[in-house]
mmCIF file of the N, C-alpha and C atoms, coordinates in Angstrom:
data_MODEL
# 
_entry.id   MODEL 
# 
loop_
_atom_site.group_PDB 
_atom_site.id 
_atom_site.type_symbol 
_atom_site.label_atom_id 
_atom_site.label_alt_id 
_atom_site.label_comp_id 
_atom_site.label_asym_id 
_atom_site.label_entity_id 
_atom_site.label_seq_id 
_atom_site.pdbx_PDB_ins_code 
_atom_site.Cartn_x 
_atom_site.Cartn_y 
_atom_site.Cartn_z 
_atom_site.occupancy 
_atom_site.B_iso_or_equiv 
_atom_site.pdbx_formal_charge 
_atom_site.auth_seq_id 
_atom_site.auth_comp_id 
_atom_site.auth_asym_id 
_atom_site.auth_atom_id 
_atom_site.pdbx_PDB_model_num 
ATOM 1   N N  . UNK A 1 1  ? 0.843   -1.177 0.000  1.00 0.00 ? 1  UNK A N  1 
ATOM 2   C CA . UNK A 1 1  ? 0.000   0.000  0.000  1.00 0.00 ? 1  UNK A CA 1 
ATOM 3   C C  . UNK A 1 1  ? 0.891   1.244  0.000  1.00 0.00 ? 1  UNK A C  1 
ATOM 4   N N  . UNK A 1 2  ? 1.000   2.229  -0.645 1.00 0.00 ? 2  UNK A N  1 
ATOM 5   C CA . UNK A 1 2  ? 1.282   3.171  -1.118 1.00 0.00 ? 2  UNK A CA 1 
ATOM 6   C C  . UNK A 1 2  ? 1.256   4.237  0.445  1.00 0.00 ? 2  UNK A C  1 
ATOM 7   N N  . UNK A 1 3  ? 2.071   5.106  0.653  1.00 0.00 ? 3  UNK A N  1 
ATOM 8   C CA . UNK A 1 3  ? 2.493   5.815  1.855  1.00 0.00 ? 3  UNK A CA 1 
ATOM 9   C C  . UNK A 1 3  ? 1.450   6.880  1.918  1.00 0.00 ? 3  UNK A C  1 
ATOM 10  N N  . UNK A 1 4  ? 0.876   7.557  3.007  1.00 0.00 ? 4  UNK A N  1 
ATOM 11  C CA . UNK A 1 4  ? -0.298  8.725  2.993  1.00 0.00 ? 4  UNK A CA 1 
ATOM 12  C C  . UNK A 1 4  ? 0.771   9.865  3.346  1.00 0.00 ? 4  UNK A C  1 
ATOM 13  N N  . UNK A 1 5  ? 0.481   10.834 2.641  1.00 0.00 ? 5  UNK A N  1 
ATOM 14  C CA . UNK A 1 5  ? 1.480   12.047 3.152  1.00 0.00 ? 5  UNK A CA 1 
ATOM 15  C C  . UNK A 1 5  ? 0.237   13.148 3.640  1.00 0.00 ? 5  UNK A C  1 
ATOM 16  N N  . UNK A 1 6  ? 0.737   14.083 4.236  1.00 0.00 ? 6  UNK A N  1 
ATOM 17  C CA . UNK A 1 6  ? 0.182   15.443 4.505  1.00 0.00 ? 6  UNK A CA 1 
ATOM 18  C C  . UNK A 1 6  ? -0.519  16.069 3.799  1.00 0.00 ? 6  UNK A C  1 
ATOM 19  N N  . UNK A 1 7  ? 0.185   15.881 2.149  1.00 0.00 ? 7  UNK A N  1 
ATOM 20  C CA . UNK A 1 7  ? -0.766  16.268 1.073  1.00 0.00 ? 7  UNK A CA 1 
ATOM 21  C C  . UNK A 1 7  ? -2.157  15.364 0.544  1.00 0.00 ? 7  UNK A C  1 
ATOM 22  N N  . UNK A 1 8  ? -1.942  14.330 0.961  1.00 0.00 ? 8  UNK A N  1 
ATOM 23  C CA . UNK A 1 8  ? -3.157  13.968 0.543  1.00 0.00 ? 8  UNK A CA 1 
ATOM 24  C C  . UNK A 1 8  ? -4.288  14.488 1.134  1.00 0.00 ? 8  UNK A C  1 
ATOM 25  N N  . UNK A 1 9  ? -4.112  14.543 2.890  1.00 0.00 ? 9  UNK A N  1 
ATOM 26  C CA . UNK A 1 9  ? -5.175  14.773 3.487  1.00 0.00 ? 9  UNK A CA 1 
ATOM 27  C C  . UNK A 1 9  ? -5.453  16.367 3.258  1.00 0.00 ? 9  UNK A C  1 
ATOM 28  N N  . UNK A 1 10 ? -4.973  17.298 2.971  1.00 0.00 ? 10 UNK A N  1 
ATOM 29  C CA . UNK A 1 10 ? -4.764  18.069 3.289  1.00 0.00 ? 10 UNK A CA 1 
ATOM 30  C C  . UNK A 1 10 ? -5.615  18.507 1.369  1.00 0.00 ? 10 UNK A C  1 
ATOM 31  N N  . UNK A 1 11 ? -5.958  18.055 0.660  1.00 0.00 ? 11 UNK A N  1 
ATOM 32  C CA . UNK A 1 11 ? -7.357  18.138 0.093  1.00 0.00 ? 11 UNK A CA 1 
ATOM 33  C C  . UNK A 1 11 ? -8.562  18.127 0.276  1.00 0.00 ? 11 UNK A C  1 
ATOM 34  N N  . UNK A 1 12 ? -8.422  17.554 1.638  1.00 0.00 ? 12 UNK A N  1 
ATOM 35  C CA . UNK A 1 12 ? -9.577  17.293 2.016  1.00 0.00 ? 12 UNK A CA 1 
ATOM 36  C C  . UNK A 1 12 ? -10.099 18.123 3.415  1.00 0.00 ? 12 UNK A C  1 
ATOM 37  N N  . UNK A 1 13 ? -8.828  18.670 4.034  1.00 0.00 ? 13 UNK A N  1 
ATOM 38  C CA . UNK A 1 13 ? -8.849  19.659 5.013  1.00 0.00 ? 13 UNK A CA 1 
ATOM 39  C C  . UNK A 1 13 ? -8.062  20.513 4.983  1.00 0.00 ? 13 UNK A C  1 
ATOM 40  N N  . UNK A 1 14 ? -8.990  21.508 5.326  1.00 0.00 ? 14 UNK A N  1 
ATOM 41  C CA . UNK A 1 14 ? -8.537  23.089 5.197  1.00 0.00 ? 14 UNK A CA 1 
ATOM 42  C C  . UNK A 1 14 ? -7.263  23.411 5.460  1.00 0.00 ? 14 UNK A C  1 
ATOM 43  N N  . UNK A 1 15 ? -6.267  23.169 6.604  1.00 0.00 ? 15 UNK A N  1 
ATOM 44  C CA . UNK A 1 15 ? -5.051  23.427 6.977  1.00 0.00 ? 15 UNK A CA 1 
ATOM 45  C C  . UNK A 1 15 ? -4.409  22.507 8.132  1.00 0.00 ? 15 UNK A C  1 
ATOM 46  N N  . UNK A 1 16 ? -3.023  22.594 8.005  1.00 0.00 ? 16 UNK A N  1 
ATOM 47  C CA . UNK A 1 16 ? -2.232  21.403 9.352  1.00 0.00 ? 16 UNK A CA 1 
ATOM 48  C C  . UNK A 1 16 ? -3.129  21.211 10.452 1.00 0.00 ? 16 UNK A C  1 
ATOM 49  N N  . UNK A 1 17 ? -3.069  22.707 11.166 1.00 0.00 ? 17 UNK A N  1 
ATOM 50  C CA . UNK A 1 17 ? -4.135  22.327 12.587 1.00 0.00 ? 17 UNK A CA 1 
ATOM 51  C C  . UNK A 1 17 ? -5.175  21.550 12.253 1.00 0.00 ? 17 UNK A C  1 
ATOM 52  N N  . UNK A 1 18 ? -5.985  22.002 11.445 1.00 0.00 ? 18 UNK A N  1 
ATOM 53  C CA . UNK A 1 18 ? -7.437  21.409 11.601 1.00 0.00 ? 18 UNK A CA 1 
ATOM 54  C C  . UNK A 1 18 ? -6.803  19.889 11.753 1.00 0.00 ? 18 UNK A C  1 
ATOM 55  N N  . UNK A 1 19 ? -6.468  19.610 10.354 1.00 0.00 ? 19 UNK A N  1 
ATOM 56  C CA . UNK A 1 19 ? -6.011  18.030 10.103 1.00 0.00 ? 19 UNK A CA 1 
ATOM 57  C C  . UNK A 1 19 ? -5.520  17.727 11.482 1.00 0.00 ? 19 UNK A C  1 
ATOM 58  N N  . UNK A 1 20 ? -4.569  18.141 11.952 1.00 0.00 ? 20 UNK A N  1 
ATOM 59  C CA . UNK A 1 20 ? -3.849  17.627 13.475 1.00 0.00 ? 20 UNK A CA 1 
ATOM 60  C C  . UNK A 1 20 ? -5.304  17.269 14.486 1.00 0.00 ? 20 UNK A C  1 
ATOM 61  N N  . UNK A 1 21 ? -6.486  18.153 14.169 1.00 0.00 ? 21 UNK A N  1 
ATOM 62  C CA . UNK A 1 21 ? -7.520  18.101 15.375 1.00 0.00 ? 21 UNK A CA 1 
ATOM 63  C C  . UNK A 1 21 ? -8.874  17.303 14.596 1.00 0.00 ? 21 UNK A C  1 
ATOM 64  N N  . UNK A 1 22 ? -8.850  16.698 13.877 1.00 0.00 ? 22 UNK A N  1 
ATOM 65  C CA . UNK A 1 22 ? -9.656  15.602 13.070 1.00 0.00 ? 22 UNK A CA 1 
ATOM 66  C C  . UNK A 1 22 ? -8.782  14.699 12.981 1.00 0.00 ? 22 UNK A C  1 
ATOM 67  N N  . UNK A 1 23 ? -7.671  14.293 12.745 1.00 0.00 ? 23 UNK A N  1 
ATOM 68  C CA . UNK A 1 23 ? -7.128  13.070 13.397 1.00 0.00 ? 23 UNK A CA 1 
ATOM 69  C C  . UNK A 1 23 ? -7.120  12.527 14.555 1.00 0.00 ? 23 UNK A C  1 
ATOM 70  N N  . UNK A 1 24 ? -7.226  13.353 15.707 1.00 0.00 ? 24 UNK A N  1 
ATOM 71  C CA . UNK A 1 24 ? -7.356  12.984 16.913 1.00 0.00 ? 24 UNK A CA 1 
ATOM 72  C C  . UNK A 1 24 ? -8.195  12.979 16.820 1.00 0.00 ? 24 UNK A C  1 
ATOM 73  N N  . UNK A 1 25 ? -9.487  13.729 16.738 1.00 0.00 ? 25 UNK A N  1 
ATOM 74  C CA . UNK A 1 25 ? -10.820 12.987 16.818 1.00 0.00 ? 25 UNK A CA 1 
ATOM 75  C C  . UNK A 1 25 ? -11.173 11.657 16.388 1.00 0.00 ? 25 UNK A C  1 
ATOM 76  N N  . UNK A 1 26 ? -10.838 11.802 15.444 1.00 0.00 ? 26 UNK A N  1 
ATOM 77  C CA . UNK A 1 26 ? -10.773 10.496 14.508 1.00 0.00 ? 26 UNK A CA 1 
ATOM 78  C C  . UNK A 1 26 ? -10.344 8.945  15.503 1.00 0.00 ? 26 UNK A C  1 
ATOM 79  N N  . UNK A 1 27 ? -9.289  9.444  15.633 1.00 0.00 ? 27 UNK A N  1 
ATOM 80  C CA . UNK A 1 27 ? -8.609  8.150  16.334 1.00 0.00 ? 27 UNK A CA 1 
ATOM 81  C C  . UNK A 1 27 ? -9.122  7.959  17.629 1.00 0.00 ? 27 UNK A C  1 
ATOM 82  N N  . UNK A 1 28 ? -9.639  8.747  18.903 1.00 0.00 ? 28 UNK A N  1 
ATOM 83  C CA . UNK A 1 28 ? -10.585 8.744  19.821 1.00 0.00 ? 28 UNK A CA 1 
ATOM 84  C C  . UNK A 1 28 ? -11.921 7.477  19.418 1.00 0.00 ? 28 UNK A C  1 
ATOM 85  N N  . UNK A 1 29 ? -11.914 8.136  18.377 1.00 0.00 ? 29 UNK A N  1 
ATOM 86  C CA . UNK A 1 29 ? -13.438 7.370  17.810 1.00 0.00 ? 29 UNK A CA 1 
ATOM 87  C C  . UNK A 1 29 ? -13.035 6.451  17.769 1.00 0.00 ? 29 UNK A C  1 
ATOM 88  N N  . UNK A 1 30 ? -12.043 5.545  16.684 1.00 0.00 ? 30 UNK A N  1 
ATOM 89  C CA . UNK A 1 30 ? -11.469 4.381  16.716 1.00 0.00 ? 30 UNK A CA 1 
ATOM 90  C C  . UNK A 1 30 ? -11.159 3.687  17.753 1.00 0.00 ? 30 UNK A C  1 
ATOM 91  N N  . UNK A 1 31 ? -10.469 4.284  18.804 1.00 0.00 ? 31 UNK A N  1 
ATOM 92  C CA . UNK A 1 31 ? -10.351 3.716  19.821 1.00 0.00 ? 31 UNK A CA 1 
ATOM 93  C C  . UNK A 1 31 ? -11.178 3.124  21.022 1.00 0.00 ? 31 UNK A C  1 
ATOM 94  N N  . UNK A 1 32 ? -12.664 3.992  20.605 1.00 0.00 ? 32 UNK A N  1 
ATOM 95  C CA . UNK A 1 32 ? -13.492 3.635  21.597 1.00 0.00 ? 32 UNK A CA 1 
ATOM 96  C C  . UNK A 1 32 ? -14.214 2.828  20.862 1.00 0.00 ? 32 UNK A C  1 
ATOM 97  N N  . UNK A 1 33 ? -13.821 2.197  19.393 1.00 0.00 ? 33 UNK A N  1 
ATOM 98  C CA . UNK A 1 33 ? -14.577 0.609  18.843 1.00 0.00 ? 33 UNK A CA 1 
ATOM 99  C C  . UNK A 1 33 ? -15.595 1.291  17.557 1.00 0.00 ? 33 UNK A C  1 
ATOM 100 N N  . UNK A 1 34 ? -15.303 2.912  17.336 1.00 0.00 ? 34 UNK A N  1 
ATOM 101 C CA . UNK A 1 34 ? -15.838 2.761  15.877 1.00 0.00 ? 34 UNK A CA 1 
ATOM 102 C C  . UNK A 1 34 ? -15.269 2.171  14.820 1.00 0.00 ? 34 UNK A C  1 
ATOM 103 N N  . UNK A 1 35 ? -15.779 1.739  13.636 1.00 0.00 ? 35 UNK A N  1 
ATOM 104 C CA . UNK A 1 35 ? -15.438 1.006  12.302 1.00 0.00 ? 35 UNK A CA 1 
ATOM 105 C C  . UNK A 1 35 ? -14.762 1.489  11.899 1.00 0.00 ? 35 UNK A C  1 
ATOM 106 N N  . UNK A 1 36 ? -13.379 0.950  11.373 1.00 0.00 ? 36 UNK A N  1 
ATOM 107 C CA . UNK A 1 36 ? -12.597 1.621  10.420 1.00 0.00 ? 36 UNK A CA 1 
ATOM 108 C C  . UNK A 1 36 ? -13.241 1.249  8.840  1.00 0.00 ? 36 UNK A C  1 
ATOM 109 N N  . UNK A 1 37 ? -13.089 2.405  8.106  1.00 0.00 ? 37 UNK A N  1 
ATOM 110 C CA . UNK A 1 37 ? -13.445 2.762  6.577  1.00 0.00 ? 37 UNK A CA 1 
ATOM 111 C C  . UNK A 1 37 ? -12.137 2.426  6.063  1.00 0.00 ? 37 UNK A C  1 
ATOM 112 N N  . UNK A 1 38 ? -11.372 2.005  6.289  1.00 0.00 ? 38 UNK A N  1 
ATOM 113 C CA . UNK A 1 38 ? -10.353 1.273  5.188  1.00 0.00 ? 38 UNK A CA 1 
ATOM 114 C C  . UNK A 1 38 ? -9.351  0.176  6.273  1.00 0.00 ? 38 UNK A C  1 
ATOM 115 N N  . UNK A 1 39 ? -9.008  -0.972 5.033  1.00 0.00 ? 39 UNK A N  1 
ATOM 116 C CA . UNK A 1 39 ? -8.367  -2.083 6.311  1.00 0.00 ? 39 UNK A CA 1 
ATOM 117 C C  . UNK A 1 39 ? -6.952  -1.835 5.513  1.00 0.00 ? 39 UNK A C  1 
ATOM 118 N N  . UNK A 1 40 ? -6.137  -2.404 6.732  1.00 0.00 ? 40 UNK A N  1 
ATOM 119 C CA . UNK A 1 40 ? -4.363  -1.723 6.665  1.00 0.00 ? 40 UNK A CA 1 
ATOM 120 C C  . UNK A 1 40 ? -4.157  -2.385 8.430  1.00 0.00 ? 40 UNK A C  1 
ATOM 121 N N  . UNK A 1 41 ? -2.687  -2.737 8.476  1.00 0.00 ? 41 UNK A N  1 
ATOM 122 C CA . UNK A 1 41 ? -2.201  -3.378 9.311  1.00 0.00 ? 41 UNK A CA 1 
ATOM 123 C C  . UNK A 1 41 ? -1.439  -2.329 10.540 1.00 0.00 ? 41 UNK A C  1 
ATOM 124 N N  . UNK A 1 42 ? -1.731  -1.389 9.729  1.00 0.00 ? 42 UNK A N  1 
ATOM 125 C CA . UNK A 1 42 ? -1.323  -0.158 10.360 1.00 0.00 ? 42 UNK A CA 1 
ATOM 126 C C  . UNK A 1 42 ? -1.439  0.392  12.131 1.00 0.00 ? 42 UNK A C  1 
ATOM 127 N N  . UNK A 1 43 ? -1.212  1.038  12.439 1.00 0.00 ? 43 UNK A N  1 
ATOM 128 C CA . UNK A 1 43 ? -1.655  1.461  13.625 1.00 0.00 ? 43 UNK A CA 1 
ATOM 129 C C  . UNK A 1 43 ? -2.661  2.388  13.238 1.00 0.00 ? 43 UNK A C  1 
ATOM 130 N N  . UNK A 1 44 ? -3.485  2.968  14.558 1.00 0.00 ? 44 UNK A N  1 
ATOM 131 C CA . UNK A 1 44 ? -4.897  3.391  14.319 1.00 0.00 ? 44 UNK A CA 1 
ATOM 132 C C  . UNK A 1 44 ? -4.567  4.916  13.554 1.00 0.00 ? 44 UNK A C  1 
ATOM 133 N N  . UNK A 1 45 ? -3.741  5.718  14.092 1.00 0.00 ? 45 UNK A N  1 
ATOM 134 C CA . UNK A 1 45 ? -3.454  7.043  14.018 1.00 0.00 ? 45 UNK A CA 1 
ATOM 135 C C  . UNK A 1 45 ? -3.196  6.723  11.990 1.00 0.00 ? 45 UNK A C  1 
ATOM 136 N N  . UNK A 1 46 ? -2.082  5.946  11.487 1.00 0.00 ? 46 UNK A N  1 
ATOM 137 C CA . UNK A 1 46 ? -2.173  5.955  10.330 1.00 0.00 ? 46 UNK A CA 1 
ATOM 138 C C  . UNK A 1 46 ? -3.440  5.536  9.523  1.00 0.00 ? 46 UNK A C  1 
ATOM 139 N N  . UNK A 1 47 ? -3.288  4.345  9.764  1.00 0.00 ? 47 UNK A N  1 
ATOM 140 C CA . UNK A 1 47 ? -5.176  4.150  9.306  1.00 0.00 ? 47 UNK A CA 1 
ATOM 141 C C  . UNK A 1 47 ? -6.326  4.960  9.127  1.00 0.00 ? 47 UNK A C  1 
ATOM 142 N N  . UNK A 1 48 ? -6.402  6.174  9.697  1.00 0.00 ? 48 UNK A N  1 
ATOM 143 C CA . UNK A 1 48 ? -7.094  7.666  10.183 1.00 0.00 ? 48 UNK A CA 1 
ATOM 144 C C  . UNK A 1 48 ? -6.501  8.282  9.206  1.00 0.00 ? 48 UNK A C  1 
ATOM 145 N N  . UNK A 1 49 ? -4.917  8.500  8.945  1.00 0.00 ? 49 UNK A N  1 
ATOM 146 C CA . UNK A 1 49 ? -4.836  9.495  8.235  1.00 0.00 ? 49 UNK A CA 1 
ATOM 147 C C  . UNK A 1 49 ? -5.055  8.821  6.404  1.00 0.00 ? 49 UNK A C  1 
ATOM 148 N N  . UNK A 1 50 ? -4.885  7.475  6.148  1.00 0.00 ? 50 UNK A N  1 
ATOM 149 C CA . UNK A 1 50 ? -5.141  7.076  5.397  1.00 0.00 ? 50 UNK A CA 1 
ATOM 150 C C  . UNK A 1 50 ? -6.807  7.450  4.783  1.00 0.00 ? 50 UNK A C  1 
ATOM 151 N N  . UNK A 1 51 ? -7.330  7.041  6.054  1.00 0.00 ? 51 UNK A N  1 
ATOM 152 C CA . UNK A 1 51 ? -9.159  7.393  5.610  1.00 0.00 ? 51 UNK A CA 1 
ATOM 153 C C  . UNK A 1 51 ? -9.082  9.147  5.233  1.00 0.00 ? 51 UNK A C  1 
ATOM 154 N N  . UNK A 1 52 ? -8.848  9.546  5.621  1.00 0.00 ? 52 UNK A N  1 
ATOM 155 C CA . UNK A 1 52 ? -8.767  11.286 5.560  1.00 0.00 ? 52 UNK A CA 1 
ATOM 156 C C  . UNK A 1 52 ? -8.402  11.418 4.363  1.00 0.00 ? 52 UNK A C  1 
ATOM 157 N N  . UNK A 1 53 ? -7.040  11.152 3.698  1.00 0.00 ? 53 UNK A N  1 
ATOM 158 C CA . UNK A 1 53 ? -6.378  11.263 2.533  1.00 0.00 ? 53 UNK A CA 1 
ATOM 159 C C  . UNK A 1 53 ? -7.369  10.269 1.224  1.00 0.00 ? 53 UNK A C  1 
ATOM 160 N N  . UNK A 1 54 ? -8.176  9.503  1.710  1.00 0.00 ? 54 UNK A N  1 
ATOM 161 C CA . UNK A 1 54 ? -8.917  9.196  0.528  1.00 0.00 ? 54 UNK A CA 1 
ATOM 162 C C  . UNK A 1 54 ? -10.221 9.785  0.755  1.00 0.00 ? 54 UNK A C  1 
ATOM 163 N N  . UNK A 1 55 ? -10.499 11.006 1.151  1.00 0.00 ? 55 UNK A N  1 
ATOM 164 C CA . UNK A 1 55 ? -11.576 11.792 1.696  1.00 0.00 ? 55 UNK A CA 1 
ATOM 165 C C  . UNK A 1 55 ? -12.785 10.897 2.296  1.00 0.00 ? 55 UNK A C  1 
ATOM 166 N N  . UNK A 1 56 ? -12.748 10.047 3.149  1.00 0.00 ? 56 UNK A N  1 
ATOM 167 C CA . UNK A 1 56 ? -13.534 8.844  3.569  1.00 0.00 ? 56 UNK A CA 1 
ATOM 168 C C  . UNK A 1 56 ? -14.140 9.410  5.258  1.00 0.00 ? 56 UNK A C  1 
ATOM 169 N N  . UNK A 1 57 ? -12.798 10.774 5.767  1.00 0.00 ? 57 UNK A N  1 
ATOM 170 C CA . UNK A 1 57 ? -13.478 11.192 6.578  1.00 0.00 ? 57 UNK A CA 1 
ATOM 171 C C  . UNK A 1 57 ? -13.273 12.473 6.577  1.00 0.00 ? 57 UNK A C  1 
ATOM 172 N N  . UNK A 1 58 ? -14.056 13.678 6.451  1.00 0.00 ? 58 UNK A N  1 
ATOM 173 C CA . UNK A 1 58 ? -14.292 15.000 6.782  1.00 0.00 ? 58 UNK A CA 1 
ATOM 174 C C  . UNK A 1 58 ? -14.436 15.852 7.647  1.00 0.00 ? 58 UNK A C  1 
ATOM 175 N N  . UNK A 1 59 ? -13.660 16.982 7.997  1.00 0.00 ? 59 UNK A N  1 
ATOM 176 C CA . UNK A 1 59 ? -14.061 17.493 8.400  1.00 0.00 ? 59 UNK A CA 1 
ATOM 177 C C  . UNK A 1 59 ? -15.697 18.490 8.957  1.00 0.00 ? 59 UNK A C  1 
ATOM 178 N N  . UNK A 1 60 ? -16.190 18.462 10.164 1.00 0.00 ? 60 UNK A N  1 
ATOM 179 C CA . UNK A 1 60 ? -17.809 19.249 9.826  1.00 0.00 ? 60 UNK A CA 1 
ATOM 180 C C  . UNK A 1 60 ? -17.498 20.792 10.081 1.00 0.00 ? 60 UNK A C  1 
ATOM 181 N N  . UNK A 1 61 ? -18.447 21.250 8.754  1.00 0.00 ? 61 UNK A N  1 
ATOM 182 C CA . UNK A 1 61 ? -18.185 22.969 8.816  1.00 0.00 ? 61 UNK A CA 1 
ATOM 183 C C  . UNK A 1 61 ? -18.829 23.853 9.405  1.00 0.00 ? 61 UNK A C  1 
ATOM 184 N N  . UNK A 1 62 ? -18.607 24.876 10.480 1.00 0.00 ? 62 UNK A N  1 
ATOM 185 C CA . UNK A 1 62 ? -19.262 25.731 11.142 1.00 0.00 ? 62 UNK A CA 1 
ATOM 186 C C  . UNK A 1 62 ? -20.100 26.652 10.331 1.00 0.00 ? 62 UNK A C  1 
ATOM 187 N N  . UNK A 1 63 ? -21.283 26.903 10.027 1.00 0.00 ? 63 UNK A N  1 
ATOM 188 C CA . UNK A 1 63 ? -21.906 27.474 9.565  1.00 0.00 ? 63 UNK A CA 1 
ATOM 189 C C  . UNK A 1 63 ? -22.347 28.954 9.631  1.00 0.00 ? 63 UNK A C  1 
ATOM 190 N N  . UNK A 1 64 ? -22.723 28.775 10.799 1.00 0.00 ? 64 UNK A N  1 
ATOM 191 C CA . UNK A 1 64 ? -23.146 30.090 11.514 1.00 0.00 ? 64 UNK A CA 1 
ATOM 192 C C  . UNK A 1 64 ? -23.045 30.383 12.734 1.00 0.00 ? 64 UNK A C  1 
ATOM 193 N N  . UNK A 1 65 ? -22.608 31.360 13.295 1.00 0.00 ? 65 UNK A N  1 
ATOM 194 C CA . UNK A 1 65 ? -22.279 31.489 14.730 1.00 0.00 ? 65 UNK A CA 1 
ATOM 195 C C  . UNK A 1 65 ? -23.255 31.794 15.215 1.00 0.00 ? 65 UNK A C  1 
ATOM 196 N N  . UNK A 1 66 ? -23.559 31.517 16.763 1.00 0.00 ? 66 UNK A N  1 
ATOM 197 C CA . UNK A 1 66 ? -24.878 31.454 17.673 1.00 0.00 ? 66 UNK A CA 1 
ATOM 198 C C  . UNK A 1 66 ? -24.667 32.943 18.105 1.00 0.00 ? 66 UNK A C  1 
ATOM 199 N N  . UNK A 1 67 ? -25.253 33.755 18.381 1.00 0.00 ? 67 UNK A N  1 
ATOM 200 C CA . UNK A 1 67 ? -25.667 35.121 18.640 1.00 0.00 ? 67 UNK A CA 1 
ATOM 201 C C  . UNK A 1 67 ? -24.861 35.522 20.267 1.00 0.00 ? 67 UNK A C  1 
ATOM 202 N N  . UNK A 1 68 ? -25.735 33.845 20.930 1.00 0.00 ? 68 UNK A N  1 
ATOM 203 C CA . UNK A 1 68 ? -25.309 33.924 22.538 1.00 0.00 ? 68 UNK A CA 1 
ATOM 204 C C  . UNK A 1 68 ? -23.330 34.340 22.451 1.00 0.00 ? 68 UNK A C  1 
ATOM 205 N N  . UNK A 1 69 ? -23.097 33.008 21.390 1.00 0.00 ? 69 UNK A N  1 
ATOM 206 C CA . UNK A 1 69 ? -21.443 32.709 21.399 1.00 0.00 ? 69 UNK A CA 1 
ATOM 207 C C  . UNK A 1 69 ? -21.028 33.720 21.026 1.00 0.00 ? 69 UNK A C  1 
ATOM 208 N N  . UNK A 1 70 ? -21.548 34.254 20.090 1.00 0.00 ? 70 UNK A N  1 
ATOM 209 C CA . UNK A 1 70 ? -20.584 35.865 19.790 1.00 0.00 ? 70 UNK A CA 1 
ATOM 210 C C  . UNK A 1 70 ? -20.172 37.323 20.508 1.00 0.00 ? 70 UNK A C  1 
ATOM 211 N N  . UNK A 1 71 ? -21.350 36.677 21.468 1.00 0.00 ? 71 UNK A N  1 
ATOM 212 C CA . UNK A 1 71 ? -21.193 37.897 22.493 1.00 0.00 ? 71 UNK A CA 1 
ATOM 213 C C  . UNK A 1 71 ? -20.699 37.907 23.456 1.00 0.00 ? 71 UNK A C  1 
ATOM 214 N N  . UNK A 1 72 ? -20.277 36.618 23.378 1.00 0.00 ? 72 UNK A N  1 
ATOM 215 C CA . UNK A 1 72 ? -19.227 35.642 24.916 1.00 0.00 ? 72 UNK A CA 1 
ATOM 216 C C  . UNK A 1 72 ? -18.688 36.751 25.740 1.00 0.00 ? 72 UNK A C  1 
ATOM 217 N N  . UNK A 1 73 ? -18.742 37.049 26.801 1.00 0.00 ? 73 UNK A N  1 
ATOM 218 C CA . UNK A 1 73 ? -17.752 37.610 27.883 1.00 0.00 ? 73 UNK A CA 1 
ATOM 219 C C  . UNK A 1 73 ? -17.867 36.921 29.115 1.00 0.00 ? 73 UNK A C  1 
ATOM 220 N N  . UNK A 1 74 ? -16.448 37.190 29.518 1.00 0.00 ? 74 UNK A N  1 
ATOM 221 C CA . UNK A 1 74 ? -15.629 36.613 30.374 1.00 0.00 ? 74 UNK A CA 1 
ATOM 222 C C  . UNK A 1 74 ? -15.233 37.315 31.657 1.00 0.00 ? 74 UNK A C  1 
ATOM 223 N N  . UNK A 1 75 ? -16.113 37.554 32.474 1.00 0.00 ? 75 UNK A N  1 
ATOM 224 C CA . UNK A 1 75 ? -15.257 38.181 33.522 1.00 0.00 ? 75 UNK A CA 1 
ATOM 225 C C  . UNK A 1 75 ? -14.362 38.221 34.270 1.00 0.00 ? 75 UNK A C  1 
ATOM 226 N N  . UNK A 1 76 ? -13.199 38.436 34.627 1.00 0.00 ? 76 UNK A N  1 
ATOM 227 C CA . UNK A 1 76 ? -12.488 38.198 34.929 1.00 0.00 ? 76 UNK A CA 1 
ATOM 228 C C  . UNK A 1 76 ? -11.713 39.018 36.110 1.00 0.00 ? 76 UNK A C  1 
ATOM 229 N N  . UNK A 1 77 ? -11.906 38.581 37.783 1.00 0.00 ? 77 UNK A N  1 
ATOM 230 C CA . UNK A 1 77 ? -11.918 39.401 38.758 1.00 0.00 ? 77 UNK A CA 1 
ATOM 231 C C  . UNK A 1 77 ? -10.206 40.208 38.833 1.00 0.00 ? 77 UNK A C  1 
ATOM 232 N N  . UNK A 1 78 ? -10.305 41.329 39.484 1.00 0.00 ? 78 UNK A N  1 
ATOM 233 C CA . UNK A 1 78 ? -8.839  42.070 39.488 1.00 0.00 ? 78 UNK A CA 1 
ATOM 234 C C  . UNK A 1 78 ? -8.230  41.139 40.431 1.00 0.00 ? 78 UNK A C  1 
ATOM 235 N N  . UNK A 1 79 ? -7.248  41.174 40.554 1.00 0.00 ? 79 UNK A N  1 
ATOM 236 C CA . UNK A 1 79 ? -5.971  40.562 41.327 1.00 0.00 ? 79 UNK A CA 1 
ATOM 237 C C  . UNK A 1 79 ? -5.286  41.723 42.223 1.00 0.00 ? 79 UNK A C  1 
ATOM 238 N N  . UNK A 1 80 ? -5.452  42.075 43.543 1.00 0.00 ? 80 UNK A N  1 
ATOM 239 C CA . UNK A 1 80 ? -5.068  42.977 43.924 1.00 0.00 ? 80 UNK A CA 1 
ATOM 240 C C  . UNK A 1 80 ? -3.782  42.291 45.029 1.00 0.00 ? 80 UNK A C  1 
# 
């Protein structure tokens, strides 16, 4: 089987971070006994990036921001 690089997945997701934080999701999932979408002898983390690089898993896109979330504040007491 042919090697998965950075570029493959990285058609399929927007930039390094994201990819870095959908692989770990990814592999979480795997680990707690979801199905892998492609078989390989691999360890789980490659296997993940393999599925990614044949666009088998996607990233989900934020659409619209919630009104509440945008207005987020944080208080934050003085330190005297």
């Amino acid at each position: 089987m042919a090697r998965v690089t950075v570029e493959d997945c990285l058609k399929y997701v927007e930039n390094r971070f994201a990819l870095v934080h959908l692989t770990a999701h990814r592999v979480r999932q795997v680990i707690d006994g979801s199905k892998l979408r492609v078989e390989c002898d691999n360890k789980e983390i490659v296997t993940v990036l393999r599925e990614i690089g044949r666009g088998l898993v996607l990233p989900k896109k934020v659409s619209a921001i919630d009104e509440d979330e945008a207005n987020l504040k944080i208080d934050i007491p003085d330190i005297k």
